[in-house]
N, CA, C and O atoms as a GROMACS GRO file, in nm:
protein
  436
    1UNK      N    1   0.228   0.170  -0.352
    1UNK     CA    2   0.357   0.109  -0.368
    1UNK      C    3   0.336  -0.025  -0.432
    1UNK      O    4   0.270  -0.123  -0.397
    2UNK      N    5   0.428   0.004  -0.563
    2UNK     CA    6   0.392  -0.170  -0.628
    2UNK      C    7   0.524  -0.160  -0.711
    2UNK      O    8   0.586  -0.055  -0.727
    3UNK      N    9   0.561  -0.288  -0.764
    3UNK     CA   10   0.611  -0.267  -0.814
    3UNK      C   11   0.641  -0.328  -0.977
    3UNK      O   12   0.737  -0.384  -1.029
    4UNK      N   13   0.499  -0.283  -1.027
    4UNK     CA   14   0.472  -0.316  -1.180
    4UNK      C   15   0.420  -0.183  -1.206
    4UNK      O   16   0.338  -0.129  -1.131
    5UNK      N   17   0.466  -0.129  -1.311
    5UNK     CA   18   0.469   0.045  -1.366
    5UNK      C   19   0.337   0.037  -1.379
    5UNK      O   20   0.268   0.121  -1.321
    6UNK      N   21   0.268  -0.079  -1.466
    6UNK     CA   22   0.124  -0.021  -1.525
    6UNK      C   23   0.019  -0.010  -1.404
    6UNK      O   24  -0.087   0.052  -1.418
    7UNK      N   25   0.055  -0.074  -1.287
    7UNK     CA   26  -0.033  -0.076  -1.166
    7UNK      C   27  -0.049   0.025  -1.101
    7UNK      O   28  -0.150   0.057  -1.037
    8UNK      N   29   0.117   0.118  -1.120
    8UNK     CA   30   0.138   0.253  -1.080
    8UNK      C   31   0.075   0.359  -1.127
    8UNK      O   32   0.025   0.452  -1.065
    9UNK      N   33   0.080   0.342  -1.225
    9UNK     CA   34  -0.016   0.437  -1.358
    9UNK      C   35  -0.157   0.440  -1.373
    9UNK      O   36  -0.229   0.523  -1.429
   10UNK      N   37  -0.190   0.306  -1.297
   10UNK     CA   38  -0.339   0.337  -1.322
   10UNK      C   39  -0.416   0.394  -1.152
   10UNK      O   40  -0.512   0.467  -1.128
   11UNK      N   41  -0.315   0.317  -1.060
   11UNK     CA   42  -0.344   0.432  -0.937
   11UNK      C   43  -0.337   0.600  -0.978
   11UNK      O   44  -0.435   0.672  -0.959
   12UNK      N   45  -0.216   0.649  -1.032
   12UNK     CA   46  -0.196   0.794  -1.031
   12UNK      C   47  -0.311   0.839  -1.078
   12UNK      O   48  -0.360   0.940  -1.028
   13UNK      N   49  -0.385   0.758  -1.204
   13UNK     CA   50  -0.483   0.777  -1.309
   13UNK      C   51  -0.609   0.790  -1.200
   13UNK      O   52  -0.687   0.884  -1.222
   14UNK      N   53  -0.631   0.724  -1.110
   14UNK     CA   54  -0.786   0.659  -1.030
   14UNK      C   55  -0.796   0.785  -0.879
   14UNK      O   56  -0.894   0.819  -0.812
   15UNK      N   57  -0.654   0.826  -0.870
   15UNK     CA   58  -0.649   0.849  -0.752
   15UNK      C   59  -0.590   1.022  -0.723
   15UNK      O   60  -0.607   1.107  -0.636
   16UNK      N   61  -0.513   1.008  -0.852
   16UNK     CA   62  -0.431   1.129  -0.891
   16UNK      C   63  -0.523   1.252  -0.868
   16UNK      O   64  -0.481   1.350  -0.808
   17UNK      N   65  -0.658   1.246  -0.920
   17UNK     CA   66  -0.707   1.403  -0.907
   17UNK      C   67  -0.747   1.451  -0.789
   17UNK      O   68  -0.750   1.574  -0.784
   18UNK      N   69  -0.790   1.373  -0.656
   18UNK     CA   70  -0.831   1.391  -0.581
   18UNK      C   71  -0.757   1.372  -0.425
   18UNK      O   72  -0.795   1.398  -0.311
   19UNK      N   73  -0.605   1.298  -0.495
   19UNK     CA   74  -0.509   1.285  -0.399
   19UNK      C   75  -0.376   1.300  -0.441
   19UNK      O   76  -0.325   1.273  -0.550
   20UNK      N   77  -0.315   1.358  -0.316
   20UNK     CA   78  -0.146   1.386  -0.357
   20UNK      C   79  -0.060   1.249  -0.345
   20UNK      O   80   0.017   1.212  -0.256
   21UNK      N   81  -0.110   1.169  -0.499
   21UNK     CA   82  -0.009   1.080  -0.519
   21UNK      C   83   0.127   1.066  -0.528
   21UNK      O   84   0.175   1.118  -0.629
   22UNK      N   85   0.209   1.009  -0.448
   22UNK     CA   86   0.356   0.982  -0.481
   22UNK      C   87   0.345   0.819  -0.493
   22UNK      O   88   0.261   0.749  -0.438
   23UNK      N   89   0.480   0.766  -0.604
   23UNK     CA   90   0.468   0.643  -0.649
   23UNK      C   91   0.625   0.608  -0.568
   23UNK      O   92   0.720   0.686  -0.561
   24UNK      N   93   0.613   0.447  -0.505
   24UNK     CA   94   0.782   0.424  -0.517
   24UNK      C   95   0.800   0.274  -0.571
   24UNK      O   96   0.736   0.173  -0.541
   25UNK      N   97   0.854   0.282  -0.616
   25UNK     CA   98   0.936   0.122  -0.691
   25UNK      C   99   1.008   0.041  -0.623
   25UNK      O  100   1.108  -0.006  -0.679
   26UNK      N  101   0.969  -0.007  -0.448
   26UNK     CA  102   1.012  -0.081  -0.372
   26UNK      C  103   0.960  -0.039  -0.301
   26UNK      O  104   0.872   0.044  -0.318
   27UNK      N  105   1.006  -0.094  -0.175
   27UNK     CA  106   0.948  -0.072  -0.005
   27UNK      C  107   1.074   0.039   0.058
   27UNK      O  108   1.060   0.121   0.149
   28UNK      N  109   1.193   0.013  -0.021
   28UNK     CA  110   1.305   0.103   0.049
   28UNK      C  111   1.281   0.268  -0.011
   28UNK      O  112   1.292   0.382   0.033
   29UNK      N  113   1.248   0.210  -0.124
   29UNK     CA  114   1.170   0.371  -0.188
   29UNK      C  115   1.080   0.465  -0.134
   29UNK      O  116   1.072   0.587  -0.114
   30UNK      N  117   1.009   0.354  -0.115
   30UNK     CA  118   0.863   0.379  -0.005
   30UNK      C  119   0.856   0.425   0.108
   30UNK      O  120   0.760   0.480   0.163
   31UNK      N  121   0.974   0.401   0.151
   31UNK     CA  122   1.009   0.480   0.340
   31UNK      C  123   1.066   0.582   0.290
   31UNK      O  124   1.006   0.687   0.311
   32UNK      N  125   1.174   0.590   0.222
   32UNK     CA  126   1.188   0.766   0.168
   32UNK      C  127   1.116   0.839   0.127
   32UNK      O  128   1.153   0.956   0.146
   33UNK      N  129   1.008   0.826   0.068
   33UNK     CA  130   0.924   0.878  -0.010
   33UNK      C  131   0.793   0.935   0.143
   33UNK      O  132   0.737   1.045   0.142
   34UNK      N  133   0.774   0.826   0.256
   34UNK     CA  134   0.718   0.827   0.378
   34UNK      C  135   0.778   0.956   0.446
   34UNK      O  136   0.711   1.046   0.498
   35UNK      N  137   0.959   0.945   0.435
   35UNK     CA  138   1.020   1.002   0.535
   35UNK      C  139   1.043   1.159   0.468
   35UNK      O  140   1.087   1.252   0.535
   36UNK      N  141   1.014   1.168   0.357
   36UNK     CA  142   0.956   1.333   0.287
   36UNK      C  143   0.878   1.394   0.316
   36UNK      O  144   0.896   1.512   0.285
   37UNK      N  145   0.770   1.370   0.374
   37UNK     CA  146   0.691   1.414   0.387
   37UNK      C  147   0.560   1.386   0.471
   37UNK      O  148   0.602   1.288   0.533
   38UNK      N  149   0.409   1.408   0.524
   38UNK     CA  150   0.383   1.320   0.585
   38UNK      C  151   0.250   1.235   0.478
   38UNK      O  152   0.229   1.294   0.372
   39UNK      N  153   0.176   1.123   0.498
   39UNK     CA  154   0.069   1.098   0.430
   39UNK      C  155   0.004   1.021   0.525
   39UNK      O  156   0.043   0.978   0.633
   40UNK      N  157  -0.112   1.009   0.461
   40UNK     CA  158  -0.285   0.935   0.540
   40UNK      C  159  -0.258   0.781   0.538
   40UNK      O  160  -0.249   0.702   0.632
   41UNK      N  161  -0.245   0.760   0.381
   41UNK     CA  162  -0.273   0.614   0.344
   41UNK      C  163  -0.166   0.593   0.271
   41UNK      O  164  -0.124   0.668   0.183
   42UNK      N  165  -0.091   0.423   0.329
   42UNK     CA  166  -0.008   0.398   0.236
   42UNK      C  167  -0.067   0.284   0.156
   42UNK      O  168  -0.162   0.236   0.217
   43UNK      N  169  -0.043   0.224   0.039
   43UNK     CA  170  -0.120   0.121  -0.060
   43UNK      C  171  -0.006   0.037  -0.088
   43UNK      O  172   0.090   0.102  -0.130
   44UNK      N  173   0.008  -0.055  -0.081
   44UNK     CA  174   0.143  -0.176  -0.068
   44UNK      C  175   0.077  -0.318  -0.147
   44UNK      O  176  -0.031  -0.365  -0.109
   45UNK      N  177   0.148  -0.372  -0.251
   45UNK     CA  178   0.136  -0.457  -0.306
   45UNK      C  179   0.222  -0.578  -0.227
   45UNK      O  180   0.345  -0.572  -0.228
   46UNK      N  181   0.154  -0.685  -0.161
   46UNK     CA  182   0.251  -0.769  -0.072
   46UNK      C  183   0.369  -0.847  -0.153
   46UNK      O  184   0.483  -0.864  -0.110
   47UNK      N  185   0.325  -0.884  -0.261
   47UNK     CA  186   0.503  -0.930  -0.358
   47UNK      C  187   0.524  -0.828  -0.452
   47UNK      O  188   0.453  -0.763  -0.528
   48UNK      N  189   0.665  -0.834  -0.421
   48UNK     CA  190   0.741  -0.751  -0.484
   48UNK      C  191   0.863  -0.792  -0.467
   48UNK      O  192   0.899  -0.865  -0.375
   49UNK      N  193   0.985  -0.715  -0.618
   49UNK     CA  194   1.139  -0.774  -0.569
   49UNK      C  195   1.140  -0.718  -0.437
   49UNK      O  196   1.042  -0.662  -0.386
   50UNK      N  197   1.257  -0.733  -0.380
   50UNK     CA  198   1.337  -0.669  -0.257
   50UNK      C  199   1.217  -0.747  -0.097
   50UNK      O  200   1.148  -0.847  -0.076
   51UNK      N  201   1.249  -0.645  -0.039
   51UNK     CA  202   1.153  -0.677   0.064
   51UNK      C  203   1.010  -0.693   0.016
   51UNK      O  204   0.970  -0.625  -0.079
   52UNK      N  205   0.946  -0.763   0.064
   52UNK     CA  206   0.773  -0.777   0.068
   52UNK      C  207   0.702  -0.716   0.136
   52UNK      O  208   0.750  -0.696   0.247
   53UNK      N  209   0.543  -0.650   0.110
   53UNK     CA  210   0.494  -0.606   0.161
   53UNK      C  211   0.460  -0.583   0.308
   53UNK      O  212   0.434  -0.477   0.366
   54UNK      N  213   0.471  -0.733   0.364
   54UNK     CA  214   0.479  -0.705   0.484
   54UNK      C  215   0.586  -0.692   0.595
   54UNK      O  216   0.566  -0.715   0.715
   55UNK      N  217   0.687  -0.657   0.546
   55UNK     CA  218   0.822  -0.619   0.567
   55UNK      C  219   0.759  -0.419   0.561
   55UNK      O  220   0.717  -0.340   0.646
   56UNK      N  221   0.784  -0.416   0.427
   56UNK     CA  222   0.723  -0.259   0.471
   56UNK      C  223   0.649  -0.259   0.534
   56UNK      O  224   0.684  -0.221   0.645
   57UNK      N  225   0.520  -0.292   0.523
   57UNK     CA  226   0.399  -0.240   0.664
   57UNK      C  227   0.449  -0.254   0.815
   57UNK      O  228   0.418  -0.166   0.896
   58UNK      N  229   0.532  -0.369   0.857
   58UNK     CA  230   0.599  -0.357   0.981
   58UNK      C  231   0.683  -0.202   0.987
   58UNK      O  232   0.674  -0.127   1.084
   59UNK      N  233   0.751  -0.176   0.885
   59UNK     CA  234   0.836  -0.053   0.910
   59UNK      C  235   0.760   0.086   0.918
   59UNK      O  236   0.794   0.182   0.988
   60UNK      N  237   0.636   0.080   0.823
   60UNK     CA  238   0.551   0.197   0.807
   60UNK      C  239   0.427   0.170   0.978
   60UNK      O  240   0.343   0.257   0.999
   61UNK      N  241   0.434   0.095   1.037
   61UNK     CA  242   0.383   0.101   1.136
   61UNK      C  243   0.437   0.108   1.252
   61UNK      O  244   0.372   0.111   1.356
   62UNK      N  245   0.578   0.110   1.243
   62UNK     CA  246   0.716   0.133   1.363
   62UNK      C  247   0.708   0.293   1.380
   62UNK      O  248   0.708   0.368   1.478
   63UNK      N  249   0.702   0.312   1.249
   63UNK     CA  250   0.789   0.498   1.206
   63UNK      C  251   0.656   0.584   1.188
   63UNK      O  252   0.653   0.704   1.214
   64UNK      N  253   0.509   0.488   1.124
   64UNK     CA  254   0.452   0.635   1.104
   64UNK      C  255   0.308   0.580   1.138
   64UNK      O  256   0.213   0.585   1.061
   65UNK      N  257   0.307   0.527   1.263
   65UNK     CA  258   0.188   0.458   1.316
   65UNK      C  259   0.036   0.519   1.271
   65UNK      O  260  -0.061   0.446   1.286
   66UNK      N  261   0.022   0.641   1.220
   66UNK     CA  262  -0.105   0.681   1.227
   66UNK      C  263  -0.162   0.693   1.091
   66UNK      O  264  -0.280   0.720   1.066
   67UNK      N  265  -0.029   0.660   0.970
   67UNK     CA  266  -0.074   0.610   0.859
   67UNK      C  267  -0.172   0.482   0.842
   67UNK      O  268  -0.151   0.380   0.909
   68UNK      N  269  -0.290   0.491   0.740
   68UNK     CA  270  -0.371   0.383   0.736
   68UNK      C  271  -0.301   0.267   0.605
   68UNK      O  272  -0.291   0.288   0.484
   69UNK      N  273  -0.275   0.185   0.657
   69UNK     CA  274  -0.203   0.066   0.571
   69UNK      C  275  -0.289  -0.032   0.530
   69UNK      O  276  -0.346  -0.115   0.601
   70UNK      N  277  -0.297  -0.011   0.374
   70UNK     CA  278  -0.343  -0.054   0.272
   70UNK      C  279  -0.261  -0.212   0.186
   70UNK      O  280  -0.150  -0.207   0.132
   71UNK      N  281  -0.319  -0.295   0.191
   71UNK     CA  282  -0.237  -0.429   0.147
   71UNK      C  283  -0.314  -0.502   0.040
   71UNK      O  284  -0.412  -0.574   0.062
   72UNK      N  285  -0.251  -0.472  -0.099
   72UNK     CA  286  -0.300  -0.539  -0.195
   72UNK      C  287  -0.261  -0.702  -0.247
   72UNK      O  288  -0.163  -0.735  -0.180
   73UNK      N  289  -0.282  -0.764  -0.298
   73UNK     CA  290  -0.259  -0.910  -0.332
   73UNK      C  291  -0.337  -0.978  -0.402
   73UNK      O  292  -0.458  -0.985  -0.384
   74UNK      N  293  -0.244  -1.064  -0.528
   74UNK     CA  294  -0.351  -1.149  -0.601
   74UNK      C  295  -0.379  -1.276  -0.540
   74UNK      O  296  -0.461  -1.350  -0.595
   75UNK      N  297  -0.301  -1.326  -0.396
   75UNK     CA  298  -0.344  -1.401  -0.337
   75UNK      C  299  -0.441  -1.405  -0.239
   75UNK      O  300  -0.482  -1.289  -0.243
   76UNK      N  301  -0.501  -1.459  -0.159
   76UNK     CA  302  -0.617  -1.418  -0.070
   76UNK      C  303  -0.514  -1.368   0.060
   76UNK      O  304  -0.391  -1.355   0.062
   77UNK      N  305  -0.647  -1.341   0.198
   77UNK     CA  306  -0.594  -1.268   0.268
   77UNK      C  307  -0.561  -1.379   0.386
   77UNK      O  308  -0.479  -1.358   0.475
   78UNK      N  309  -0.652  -1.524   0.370
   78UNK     CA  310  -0.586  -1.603   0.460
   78UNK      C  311  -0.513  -1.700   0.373
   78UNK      O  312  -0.518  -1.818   0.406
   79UNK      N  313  -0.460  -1.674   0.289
   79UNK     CA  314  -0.300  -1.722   0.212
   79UNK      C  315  -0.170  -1.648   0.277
   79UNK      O  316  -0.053  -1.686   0.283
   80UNK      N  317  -0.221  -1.552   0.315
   80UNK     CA  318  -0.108  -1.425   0.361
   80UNK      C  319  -0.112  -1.440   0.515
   80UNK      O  320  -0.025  -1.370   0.566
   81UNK      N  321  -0.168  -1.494   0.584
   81UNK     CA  322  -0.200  -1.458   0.713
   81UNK      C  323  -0.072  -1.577   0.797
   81UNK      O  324  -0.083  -1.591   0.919
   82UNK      N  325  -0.009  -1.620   0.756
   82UNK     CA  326   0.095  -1.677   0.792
   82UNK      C  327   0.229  -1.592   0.822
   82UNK      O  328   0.316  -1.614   0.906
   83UNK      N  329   0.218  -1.469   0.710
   83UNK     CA  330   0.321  -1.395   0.694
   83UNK      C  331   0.325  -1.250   0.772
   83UNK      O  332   0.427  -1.194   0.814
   84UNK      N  333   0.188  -1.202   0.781
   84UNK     CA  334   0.133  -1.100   0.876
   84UNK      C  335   0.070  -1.098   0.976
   84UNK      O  336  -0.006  -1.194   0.991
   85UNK      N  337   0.072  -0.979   1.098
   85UNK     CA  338   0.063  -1.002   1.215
   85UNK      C  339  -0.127  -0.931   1.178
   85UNK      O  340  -0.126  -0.842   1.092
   86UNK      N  341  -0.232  -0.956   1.221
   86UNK     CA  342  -0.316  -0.880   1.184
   86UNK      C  343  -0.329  -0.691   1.206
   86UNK      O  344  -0.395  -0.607   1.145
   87UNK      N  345  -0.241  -0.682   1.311
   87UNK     CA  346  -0.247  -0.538   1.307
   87UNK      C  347  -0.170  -0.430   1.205
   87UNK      O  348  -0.179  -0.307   1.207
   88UNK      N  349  -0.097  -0.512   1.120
   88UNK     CA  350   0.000  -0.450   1.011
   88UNK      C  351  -0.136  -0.391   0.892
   88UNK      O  352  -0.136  -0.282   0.834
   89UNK      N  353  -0.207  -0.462   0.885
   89UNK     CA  354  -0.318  -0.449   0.788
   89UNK      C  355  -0.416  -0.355   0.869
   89UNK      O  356  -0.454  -0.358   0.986
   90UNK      N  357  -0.452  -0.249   0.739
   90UNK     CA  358  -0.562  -0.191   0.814
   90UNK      C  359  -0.702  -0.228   0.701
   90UNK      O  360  -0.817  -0.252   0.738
   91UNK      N  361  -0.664  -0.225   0.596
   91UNK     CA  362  -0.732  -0.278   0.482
   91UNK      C  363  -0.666  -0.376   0.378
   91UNK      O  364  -0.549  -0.374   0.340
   92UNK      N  365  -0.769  -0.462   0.342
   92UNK     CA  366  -0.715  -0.587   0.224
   92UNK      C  367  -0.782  -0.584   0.135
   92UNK      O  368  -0.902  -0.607   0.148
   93UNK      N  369  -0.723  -0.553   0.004
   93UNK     CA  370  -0.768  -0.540  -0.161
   93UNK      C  371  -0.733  -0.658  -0.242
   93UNK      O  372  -0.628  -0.644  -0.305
   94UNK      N  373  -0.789  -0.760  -0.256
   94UNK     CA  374  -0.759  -0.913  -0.312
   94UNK      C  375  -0.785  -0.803  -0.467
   94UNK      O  376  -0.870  -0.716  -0.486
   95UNK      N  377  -0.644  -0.866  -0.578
   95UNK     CA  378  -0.669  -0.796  -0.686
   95UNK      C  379  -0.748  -0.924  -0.772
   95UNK      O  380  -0.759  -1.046  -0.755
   96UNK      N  381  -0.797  -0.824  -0.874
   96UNK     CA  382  -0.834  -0.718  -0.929
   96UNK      C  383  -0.898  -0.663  -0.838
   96UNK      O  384  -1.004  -0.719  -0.807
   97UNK      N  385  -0.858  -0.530  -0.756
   97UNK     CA  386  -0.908  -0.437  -0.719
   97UNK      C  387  -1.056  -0.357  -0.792
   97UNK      O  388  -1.055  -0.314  -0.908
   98UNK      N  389  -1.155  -0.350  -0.718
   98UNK     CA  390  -1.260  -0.201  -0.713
   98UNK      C  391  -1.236  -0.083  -0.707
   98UNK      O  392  -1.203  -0.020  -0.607
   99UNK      N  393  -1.252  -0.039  -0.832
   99UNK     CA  394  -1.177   0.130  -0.819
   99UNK      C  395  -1.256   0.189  -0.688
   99UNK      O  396  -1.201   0.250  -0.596
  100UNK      N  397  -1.404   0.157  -0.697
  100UNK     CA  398  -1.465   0.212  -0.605
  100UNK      C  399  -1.433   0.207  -0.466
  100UNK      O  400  -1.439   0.298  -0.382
  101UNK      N  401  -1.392   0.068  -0.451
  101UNK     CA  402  -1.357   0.065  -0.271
  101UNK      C  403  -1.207   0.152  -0.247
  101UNK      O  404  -1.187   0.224  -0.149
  102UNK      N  405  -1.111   0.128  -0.352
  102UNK     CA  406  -0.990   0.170  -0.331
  102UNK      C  407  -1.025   0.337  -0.320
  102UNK      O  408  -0.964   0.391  -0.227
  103UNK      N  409  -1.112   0.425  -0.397
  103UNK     CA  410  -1.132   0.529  -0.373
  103UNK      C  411  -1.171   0.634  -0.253
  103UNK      O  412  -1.134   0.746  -0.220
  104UNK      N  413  -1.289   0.510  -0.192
  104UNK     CA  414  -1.336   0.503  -0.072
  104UNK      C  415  -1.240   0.458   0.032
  104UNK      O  416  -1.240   0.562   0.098
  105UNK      N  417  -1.187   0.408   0.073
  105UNK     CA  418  -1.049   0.357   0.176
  105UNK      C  419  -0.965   0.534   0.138
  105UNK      O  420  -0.994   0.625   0.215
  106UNK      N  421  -0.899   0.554   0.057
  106UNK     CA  422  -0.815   0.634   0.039
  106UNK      C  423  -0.878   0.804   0.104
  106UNK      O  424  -0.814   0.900   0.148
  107UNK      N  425  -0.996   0.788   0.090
  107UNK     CA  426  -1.087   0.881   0.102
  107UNK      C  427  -1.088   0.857   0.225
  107UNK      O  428  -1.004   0.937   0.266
  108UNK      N  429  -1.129   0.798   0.321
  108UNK     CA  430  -1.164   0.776   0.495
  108UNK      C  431  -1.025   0.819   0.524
  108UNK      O  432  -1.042   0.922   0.590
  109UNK      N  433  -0.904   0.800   0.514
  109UNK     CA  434  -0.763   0.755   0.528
  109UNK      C  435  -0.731   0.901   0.577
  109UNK      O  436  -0.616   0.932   0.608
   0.00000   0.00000   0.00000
Protein backbone atom coordinates (compact mmCIF):
# COMPACT_ATOMS: atom_id res chain seq x y z
CA UNK A 1 0.00 0.00 0.00
CA UNK A 2 1.48 3.31 -1.21
CA UNK A 3 0.44 5.76 -2.68
CA UNK A 4 2.85 6.73 -5.65
CA UNK A 5 1.95 4.37 -8.84
CA UNK A 6 5.67 3.83 -9.70
CA UNK A 7 6.30 2.35 -6.09
CA UNK A 8 3.28 0.17 -6.84
CA UNK A 9 4.65 -1.12 -9.99
CA UNK A 10 7.79 -1.94 -8.95
CA UNK A 11 6.42 -4.03 -5.87
CA UNK A 12 3.96 -5.98 -8.37
CA UNK A 13 7.29 -6.26 -10.56
CA UNK A 14 9.66 -7.64 -7.27
CA UNK A 15 6.97 -9.48 -5.67
CA UNK A 16 4.32 -10.29 -8.30
CA UNK A 17 5.71 -13.77 -9.35
CA UNK A 18 5.97 -15.34 -6.24
CA UNK A 19 3.07 -13.58 -4.44
CA UNK A 20 -0.63 -12.84 -4.81
CA UNK A 21 -0.19 -9.16 -5.11
CA UNK A 22 -3.12 -6.77 -4.69
CA UNK A 23 -2.32 -2.91 -4.87
CA UNK A 24 -4.58 -0.09 -3.05
CA UNK A 25 -4.27 3.69 -3.49
CA UNK A 26 -5.00 4.63 0.17
CA UNK A 27 -5.46 3.04 3.51
CA UNK A 28 -9.44 3.09 2.94
CA UNK A 29 -8.66 1.05 -0.20
CA UNK A 30 -6.49 -1.05 1.70
CA UNK A 31 -9.10 -2.35 4.26
CA UNK A 32 -11.34 -3.28 1.34
CA UNK A 33 -8.97 -4.83 -0.50
CA UNK A 34 -8.01 -6.67 3.40
CA UNK A 35 -11.77 -7.22 3.82
CA UNK A 36 -11.85 -9.40 0.25
CA UNK A 37 -10.10 -11.63 1.05
CA UNK A 38 -7.56 -12.97 3.50
CA UNK A 39 -3.51 -12.11 3.32
CA UNK A 40 -0.06 -12.80 5.31
CA UNK A 41 1.63 -9.46 4.88
CA UNK A 42 0.44 -6.09 4.57
CA UNK A 43 3.31 -3.36 3.15
CA UNK A 44 2.19 0.33 4.10
CA UNK A 45 4.00 3.38 3.13
CA UNK A 46 3.58 5.70 6.45
CA UNK A 47 2.77 9.14 4.32
CA UNK A 48 0.32 9.22 2.22
CA UNK A 49 -2.86 11.56 1.19
CA UNK A 50 -5.86 10.58 3.39
CA UNK A 51 -5.08 8.71 6.49
CA UNK A 52 -1.35 7.74 7.29
CA UNK A 53 0.18 4.73 7.66
CA UNK A 54 -0.17 4.39 11.00
CA UNK A 55 -3.75 5.01 11.08
CA UNK A 56 -4.03 1.93 8.79
CA UNK A 57 -1.78 -0.40 10.75
CA UNK A 58 -3.93 0.44 13.92
CA UNK A 59 -7.02 -0.70 11.80
CA UNK A 60 -5.22 -3.74 10.07
CA UNK A 61 -4.25 -4.83 13.60
CA UNK A 62 -7.92 -4.30 15.22
CA UNK A 63 -9.57 -6.41 12.20
CA UNK A 64 -6.87 -8.77 11.00
CA UNK A 65 -4.43 -9.27 13.90
CA UNK A 66 -2.49 -12.17 12.42
CA UNK A 67 -1.49 -10.21 9.37
CA UNK A 68 2.34 -9.33 9.47
CA UNK A 69 2.56 -5.40 9.17
CA UNK A 70 5.07 -4.08 7.10
CA UNK A 71 5.95 -0.10 7.44
CA UNK A 72 7.86 1.65 4.87
CA UNK A 73 9.32 5.33 5.15
CA UNK A 74 11.80 7.76 3.80
CA UNK A 75 12.01 8.97 7.24
CA UNK A 76 13.76 6.94 9.96
CA UNK A 77 12.05 4.70 12.37
CA UNK A 78 12.78 6.83 15.50
CA UNK A 79 11.41 9.97 13.51
CA UNK A 80 8.15 7.94 13.44
CA UNK A 81 8.14 6.61 16.84
CA UNK A 82 6.19 9.52 18.20
CA UNK A 83 3.36 8.59 15.93
CA UNK A 84 3.37 4.70 16.51
CA UNK A 85 2.68 2.43 19.22
CA UNK A 86 5.62 -0.24 18.77
CA UNK A 87 3.34 -3.13 18.39
CA UNK A 88 1.62 -1.70 15.12
CA UNK A 89 5.01 -2.46 13.39
CA UNK A 90 6.07 -5.79 12.76
CA UNK A 91 8.80 -4.76 10.28
CA UNK A 92 10.56 -1.30 9.22
CA UNK A 93 11.88 -0.65 5.59
CA UNK A 94 13.68 2.95 5.80
CA UNK A 95 13.43 3.66 1.84
CA UNK A 96 15.23 3.06 -0.54
CA UNK A 97 14.21 -0.28 0.25
CA UNK A 98 16.36 -3.88 -0.38
CA UNK A 99 14.62 -5.85 -2.79
CA UNK A 100 16.25 -8.59 -0.95
CA UNK A 101 14.97 -7.99 2.59
CA UNK A 102 11.50 -6.93 1.28
CA UNK A 103 11.45 -10.39 -0.47
CA UNK A 104 12.53 -12.14 2.53
CA UNK A 105 9.92 -10.43 5.12
CA UNK A 106 7.14 -11.14 2.52
CA UNK A 107 8.39 -14.65 2.30
CA UNK A 108 8.42 -15.46 6.36
CA UNK A 109 4.89 -13.52 6.39
Amino acid sequence: MDDDPDVLRSFMRLLGEDADVKIALGAEAALKVLESKPFDVIIVDFNMTGPNGGWLLRQVRERHPKVTRVLLSGSSYSELTPYLEPELVDHFLEKPIEAEELIEIVGAG
